[in-house]
C-alpha positions as CSV (number, residue, x, y, z in Angstrom):
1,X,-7.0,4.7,0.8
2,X,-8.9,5.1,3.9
3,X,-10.9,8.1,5.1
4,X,-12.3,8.6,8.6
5,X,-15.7,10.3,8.6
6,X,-16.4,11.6,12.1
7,X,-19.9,9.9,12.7
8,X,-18.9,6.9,10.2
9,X,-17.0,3.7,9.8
10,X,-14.1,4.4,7.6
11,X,-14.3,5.3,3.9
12,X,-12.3,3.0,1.6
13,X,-11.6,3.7,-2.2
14,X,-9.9,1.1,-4.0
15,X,-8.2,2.8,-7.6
16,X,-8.0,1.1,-10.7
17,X,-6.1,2.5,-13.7
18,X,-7.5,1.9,-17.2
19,X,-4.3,1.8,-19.6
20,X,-3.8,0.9,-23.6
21,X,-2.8,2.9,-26.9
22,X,-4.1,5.5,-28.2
23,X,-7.6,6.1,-29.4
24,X,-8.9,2.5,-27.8
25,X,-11.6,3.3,-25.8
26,X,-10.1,4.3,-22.4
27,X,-11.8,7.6,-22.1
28,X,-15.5,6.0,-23.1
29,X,-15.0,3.4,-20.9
30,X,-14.8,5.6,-17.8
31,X,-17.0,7.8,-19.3
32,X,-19.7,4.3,-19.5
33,X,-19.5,3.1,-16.2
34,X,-19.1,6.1,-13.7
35,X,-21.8,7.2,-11.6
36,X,-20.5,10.9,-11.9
37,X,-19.5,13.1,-14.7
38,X,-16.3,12.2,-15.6
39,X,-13.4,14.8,-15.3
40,X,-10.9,13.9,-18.8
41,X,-9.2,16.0,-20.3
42,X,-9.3,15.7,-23.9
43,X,-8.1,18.6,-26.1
44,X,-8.6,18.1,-29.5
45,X,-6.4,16.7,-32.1
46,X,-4.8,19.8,-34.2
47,X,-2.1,19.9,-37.4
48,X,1.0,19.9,-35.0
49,X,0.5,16.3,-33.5
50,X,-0.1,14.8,-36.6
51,X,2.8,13.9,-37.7
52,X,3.4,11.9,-33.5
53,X,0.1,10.5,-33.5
54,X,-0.5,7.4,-35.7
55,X,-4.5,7.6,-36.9
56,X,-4.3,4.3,-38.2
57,X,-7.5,2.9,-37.6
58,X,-8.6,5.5,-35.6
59,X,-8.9,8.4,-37.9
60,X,-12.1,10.0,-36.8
61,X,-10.3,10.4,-33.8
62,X,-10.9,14.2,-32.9
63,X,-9.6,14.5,-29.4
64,X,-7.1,13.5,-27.3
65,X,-6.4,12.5,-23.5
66,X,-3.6,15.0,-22.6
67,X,-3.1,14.0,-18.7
68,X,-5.9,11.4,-17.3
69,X,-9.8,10.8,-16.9
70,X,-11.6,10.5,-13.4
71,X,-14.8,8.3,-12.4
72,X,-15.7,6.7,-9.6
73,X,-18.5,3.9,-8.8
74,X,-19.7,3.6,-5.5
75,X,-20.1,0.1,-4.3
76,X,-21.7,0.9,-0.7
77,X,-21.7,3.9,1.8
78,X,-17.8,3.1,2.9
79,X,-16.3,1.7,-0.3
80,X,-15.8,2.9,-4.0
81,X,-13.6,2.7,-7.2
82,X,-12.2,5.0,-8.2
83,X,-11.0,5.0,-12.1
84,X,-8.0,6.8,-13.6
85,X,-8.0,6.7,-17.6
86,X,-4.4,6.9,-18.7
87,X,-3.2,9.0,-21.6
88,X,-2.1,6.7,-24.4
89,X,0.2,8.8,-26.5
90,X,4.4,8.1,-25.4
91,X,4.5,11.8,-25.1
92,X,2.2,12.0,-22.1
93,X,3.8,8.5,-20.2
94,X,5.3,11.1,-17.6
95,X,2.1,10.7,-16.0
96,X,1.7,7.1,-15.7
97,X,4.3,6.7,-12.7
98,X,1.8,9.1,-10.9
99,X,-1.3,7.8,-11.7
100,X,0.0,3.9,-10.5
101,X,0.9,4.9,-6.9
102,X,-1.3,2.9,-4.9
103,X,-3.2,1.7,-7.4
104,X,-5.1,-2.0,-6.8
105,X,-4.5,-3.4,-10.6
106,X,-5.2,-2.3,-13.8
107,X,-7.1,-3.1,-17.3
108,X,-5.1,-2.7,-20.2
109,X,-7.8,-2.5,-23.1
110,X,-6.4,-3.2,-26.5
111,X,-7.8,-3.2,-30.5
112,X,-7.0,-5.6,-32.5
113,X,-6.3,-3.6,-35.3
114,X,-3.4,-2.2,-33.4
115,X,-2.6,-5.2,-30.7
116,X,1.1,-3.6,-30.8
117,X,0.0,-0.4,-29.3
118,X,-1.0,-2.8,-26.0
119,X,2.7,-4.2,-25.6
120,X,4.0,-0.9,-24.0
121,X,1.0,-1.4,-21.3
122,X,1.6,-4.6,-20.7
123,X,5.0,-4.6,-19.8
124,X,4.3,-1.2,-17.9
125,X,1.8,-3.4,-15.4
126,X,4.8,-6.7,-15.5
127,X,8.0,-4.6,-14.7
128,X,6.0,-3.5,-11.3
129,X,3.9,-6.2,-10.5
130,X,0.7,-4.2,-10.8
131,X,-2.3,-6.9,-11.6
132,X,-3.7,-6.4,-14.5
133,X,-6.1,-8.1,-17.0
134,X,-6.3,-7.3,-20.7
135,X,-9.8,-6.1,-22.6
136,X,-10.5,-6.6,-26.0
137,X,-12.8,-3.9,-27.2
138,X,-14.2,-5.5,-30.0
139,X,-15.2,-2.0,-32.8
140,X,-18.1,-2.0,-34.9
141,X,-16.9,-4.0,-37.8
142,X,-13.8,-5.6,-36.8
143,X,-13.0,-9.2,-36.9
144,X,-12.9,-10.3,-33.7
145,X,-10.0,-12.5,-32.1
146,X,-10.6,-15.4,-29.3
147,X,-9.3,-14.3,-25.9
148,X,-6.6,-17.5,-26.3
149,X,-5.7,-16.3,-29.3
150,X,-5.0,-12.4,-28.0
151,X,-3.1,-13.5,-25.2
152,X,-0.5,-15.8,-27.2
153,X,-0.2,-12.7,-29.5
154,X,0.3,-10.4,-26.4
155,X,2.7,-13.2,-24.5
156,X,0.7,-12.8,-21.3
157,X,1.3,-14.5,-18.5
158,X,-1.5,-17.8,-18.5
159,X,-3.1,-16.6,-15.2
160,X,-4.0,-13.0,-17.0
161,X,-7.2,-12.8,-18.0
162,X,-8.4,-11.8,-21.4
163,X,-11.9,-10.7,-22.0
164,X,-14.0,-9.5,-25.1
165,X,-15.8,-6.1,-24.6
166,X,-17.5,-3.0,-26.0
167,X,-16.3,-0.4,-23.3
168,X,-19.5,1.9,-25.4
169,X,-21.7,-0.6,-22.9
170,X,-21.9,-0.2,-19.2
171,X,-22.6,-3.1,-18.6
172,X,-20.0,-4.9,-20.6
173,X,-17.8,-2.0,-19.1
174,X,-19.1,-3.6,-15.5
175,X,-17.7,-6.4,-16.6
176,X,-14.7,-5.7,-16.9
177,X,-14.1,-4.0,-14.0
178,X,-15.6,-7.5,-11.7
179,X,-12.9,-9.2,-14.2
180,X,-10.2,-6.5,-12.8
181,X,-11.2,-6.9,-8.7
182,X,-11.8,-11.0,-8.9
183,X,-7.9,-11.2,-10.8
184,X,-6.6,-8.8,-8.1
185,X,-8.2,-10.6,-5.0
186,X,-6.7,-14.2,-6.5
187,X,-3.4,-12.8,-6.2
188,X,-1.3,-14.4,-3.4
């Protein structure tokens, strides 16, 4: 997207989606790395989603991204990112086919306790040729798996990259988003 400021060179913002099950960290990684206050929009978790939403390793999970989450990081005075944190519940997906118009590529974090939740992102980003990378984000306590080893369990493509993180970090949350624009500008 490009903006034309009157007295300025245009304005370019470049958006990135940040995708993956529920409850792995795609809220607190835009949260982590934007310059602003992020907008989300979490509600919290009551007695009539439990029996849809699986807790499985994730059961101090409280809250819930219902439609998206909005940051943006300003790279100079004419260019930013702007970040849109998916809802990872199959009940929200509606929104997803929103979200992705005109988006650059997108990060697909996954947990390995629940590497299965990542399949539905991943073949989101393939069926529409939307770049993407994948993003480990490795919990407090959890065995962690080599990026070799994640992508053979997730049948990625070999040019998709696979990198560990801890989106609770900015700057391992930085990270991952140079990981995201280099894989994006090596497409042909």
């Amino acid at each position: 997207m490009a903006y034309e400021h009157s007295d300025r060179a245009a304005f370019t913002a470049l958006k990135l989606l940040i995708a993956g099950g529920f409850g792995v960290g795609k809220t607190t990684l835009v949260e982590s790395v934007s310059e602003i206050r992020p907008l989300n929009t979490e509600e919290q978790l009551t007695e009539a989603s439990r029996p849809v939403d699986d807790l499985h390793g994730v059961a101090t999970k409280t809250t819930t991204t219902v439609a998206m989450d909005f940051g943006r990081i300003t790279l100079r005075e004419d260019l930013a990112l702007y970040l849109f944190g998916t809802p990872g519940q199959d009940r929200f997906w509606f929104v997803w086919d929103e979200l992705a118009t005109g988006c650059l590529g997108a990060v697909v974090l996954a947990d390995t306790r629940r590497l299965a939740d990542s399949f539905p992102a991943v073949d989101y980003f393939e069926s529409r040729n939307i770049p993407f990378i994948v993003a480990v984000n490795c919990f407090d306590g959890v065995r962690t798996h080599t990026p070799e080893t994640i992508a053979a369990a997730l049948d990625l493509a070999p040019a998709t990259p696979v990198l560990l993180c801890d989106v609770r970090d900015r700057e391992s949350g930085k990270d991952v988003l140079i990981t995201l624009v280099e894989h994006v500008l090596a497409q042909p």
